[in-house]
C-alpha positions as CSV (number, residue, x, y, z in Angstrom):
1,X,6.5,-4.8,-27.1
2,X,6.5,-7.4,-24.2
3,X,8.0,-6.9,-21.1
4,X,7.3,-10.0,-19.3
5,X,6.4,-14.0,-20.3
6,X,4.6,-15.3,-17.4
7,X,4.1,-19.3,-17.4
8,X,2.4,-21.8,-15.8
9,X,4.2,-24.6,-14.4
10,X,2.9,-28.3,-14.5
11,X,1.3,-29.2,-17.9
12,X,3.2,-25.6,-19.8
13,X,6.5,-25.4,-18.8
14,X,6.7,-28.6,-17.5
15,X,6.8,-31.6,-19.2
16,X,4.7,-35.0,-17.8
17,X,7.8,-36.5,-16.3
18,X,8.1,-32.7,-14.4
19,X,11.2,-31.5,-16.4
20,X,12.5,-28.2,-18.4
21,X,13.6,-29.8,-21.4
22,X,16.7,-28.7,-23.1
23,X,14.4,-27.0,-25.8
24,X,12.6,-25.1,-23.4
25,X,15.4,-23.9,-21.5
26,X,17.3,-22.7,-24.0
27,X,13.9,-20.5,-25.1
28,X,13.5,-19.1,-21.9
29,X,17.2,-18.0,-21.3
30,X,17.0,-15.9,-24.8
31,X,14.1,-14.5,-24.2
32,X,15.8,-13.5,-20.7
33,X,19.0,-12.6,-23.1
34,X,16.1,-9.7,-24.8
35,X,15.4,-7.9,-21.0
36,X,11.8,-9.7,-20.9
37,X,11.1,-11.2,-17.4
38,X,10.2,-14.3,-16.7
39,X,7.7,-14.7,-14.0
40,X,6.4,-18.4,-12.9
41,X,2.7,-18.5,-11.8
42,X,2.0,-21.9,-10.5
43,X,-0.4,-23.8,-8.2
44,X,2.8,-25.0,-6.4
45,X,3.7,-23.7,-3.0
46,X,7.2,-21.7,-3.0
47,X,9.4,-24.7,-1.9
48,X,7.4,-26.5,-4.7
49,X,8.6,-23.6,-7.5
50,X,12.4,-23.0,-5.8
51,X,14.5,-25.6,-8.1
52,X,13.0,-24.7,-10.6
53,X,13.5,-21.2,-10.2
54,X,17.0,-21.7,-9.3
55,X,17.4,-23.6,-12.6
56,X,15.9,-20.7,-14.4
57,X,18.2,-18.1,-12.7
58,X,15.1,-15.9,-11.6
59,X,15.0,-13.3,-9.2
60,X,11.2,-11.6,-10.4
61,X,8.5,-12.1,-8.5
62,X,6.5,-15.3,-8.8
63,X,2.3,-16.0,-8.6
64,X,2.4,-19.1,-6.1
65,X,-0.8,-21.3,-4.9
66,X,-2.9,-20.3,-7.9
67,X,-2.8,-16.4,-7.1
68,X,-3.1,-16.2,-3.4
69,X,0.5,-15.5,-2.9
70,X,3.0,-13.3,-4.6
71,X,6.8,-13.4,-3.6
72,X,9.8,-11.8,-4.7
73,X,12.2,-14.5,-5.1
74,X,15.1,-12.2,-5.2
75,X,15.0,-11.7,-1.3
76,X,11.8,-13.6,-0.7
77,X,9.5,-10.4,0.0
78,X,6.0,-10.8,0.1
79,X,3.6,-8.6,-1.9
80,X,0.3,-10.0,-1.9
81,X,-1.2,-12.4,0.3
82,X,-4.5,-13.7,1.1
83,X,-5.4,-16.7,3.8
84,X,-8.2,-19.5,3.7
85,X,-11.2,-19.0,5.9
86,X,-11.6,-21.5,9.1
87,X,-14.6,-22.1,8.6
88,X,-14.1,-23.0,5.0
89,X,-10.6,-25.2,6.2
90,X,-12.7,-27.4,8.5
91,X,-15.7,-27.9,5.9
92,X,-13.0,-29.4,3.4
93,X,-10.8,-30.9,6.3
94,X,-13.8,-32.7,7.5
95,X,-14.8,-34.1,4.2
96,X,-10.9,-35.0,3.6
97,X,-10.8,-37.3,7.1
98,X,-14.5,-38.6,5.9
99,X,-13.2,-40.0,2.5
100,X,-9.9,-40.6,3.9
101,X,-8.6,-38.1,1.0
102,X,-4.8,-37.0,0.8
103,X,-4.8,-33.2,1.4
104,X,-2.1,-30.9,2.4
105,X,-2.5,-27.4,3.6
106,X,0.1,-24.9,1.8
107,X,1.2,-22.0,4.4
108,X,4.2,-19.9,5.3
109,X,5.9,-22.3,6.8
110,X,5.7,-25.3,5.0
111,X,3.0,-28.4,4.2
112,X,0.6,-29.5,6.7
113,X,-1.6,-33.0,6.7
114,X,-1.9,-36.1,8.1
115,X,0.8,-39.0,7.1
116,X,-1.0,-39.4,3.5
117,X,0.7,-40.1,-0.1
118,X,1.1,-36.5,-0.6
119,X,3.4,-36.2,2.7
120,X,4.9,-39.3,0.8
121,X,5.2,-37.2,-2.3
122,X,7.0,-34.3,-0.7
123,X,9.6,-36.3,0.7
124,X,10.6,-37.8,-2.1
125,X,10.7,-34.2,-3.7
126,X,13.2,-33.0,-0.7
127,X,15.3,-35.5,-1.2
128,X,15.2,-35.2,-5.6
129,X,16.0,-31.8,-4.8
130,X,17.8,-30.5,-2.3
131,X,17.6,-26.9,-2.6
132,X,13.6,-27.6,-2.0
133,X,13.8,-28.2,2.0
134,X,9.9,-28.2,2.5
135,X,9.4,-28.4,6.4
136,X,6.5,-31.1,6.8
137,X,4.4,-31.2,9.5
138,X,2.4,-34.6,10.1
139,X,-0.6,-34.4,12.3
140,X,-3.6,-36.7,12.5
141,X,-5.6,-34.3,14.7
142,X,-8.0,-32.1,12.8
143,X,-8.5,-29.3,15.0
144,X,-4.9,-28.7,14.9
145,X,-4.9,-28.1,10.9
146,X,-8.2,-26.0,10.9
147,X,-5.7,-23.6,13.4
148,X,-3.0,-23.6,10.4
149,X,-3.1,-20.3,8.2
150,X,-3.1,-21.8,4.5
151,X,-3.0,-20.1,1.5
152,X,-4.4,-23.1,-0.3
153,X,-6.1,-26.0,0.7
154,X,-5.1,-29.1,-2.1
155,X,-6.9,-32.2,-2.2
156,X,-6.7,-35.5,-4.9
157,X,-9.6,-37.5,-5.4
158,X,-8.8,-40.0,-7.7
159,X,-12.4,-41.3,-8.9
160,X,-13.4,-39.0,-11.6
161,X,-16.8,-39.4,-10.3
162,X,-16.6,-38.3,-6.9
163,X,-13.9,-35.7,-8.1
164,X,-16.7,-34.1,-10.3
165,X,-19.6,-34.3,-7.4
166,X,-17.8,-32.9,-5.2
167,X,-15.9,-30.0,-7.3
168,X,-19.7,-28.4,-8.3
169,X,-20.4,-29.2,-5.1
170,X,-18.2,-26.9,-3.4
171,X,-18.1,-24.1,-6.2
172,X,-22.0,-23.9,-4.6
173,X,-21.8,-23.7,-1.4
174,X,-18.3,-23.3,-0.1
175,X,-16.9,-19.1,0.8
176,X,-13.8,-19.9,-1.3
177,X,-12.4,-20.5,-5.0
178,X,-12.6,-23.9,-6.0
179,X,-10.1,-25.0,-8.9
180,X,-9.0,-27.7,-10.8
181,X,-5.2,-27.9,-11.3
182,X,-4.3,-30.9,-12.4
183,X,-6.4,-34.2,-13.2
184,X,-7.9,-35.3,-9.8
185,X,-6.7,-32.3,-8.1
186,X,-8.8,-30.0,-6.6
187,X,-7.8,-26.9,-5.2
188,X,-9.2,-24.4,-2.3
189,X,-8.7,-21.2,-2.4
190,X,-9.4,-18.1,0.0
191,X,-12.4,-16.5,-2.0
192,X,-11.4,-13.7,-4.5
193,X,-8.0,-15.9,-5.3
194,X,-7.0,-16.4,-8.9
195,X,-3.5,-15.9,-11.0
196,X,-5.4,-13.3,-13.0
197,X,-5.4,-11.4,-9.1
198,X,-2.3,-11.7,-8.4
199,X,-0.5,-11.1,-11.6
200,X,-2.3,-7.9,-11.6
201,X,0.1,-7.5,-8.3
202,X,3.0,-8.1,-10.8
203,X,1.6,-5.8,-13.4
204,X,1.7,-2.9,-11.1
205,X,4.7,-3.5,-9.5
206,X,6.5,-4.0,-12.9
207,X,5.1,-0.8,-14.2
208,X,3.6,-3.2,-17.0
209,X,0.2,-2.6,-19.1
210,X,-1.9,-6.0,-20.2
211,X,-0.7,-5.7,-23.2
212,X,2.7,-6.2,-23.0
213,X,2.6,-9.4,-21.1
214,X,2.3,-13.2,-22.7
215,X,1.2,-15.8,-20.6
216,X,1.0,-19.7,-21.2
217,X,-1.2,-21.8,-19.2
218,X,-2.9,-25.1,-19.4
219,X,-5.7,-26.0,-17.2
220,X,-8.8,-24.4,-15.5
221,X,-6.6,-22.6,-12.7
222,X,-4.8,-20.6,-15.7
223,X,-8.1,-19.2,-17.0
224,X,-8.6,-16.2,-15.6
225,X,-5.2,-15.4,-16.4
226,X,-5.5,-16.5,-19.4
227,X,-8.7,-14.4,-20.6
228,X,-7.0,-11.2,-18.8
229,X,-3.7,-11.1,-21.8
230,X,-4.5,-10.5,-24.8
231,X,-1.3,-12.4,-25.7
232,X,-2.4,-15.5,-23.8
233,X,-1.4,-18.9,-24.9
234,X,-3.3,-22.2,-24.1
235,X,-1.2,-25.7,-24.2
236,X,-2.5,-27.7,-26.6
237,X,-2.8,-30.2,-24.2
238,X,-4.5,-27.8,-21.9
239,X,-8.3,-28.5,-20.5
240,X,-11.1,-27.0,-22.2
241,X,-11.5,-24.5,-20.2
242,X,-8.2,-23.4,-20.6
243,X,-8.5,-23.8,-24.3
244,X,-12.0,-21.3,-24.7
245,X,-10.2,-18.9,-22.2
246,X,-7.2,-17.9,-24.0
247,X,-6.6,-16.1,-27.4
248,X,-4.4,-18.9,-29.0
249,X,-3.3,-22.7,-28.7
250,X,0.1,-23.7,-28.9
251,X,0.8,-26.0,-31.6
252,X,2.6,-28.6,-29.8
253,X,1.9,-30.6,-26.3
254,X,4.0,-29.7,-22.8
255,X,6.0,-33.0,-23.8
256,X,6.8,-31.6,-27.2
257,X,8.0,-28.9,-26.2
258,X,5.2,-26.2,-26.9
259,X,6.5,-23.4,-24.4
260,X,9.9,-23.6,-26.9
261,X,8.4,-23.4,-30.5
262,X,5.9,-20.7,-29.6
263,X,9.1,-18.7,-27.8
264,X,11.3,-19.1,-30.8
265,X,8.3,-17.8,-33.1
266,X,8.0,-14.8,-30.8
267,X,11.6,-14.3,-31.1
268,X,12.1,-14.8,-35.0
269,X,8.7,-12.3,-35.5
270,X,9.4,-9.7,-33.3
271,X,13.2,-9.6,-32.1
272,X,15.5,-10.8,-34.3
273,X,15.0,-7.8,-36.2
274,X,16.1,-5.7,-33.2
């Protein structure tokens, strides 16, 4: 029987123009209606997940920046935490300022980076949401980020090229977890970080074996997770890696509502009968 759907945010629950559809909604509220939780685990920092959340109704714990922090969003508790290494910070850091990259650091207390199109990006997402209230902090002095404590350091490169040198480059030789998000976003992580890790947290807390646990996911920062649940779903617009990690592919896209038609097969399977 499952106990708990866990789902991946951008590119799964999400659709491209970063909405719950009405469709996908409505699945997750019955399957909230049967008792099973709903636990978001995201790449987002918290202030990044909150509407969402709020829209949801949810007060379970949450997988934030791809696994290296899990928060109870009921009273905002935190379970499992782990921090980026400094020496790790300034390697990326210094090749952010060289290729005049936009970065942010994720911490505790909000987003740190210089004044880039991210900072742009996160200001416009305060004032589409107001229950979001990220605190910002611009700085174009290095050695003052490399101090911050960051859960995850996130940086776009938009040439594919570059993005792909430097992603293999830093799986290599870098004392962290390197990840892909989203399309020209690469992700750094303290070493030992995935969802896979921290919904493990979740697991234990919950009382909850593998078994009874879905998860949906679409791109290489789901795949642990994804390869840990035996009832893992991959988007069908999910990356390949995605795809060869988990045990099934939806049948529709994030923008056709794939979350929705795999929840109401679930439901018509396994519940109705209940």
């Amino acid at each position: 029987m499952i106990k708990i759907a866990v789902f991946d945010m951008d590119g799964t629950l999400l659709n491209d123009d970063k909405i719950i559809t009405p469709e996908v909604f409505k699945s997750i509220k019955t399957l909230q209606a049967y008792n099973i939780k709903v636990v978001l685990a995201t790449g987002r920092g918290f202030e990044l997940m909150r509407p969402y959340a709020c829209q949801l109704g949810l007060n379970t714990l949450a997988v934030l920046n791809n696994g290296s922090l899990v928060k109870n969003l009921e009273d905002g508790t935190i379970l499992y935490a782990n921090i980026l290494n400094k020496h790790t910070q300034n390697i990326v850091l210094d090749y952010a300022f060289e290729n005049n990259d936009p970065f942010a650091l994720f911490t505790e207390t909000g987003f740190y980076g210089t004044d880039n199109v991210r900072m742009d990006y996160y200001r416009q997402f305060n004032r589409d949401y107001s229950d979001a209230n990220i605190p910002l902090h611009i700085t174009q002095n290095k050695s003052d980020l490399v101090r911050v404590n960051a859960y995850k350091l996130f940086l776009q490169i938009t040439d594919n090229n570059r993005f792909k040198a430097i992603y293999d480059a830093f799986k290599q030789t870098l004392d962290a977890h390197v990840t892909q998000s989203m399309d020209g976003f690469l992700d750094i992580l303290p070493t030992g970080t995935n969802k896979a890790v921290a919904l493990n947290v979740i697991l234990k807390y919950y009382g909850v074996e593998i078994e009874e646990v879905m998860v949906f996911g679409d791109n290489d920062n789901d795949s642990e997770m994804l390869a840990m649940i035996p009832h893992s779903f991959a988007m069908k617009n999910g990356s390949s890696k995605a795809i060869s990690a988990a045990k099934n592919m939806t049948k529709f896209t994030n923008n056709e509502d794939g979350v929705a038609h795999e929840i109401n097969h679930f439901i018509n399977t396994h519940l109705h009968q209940m």
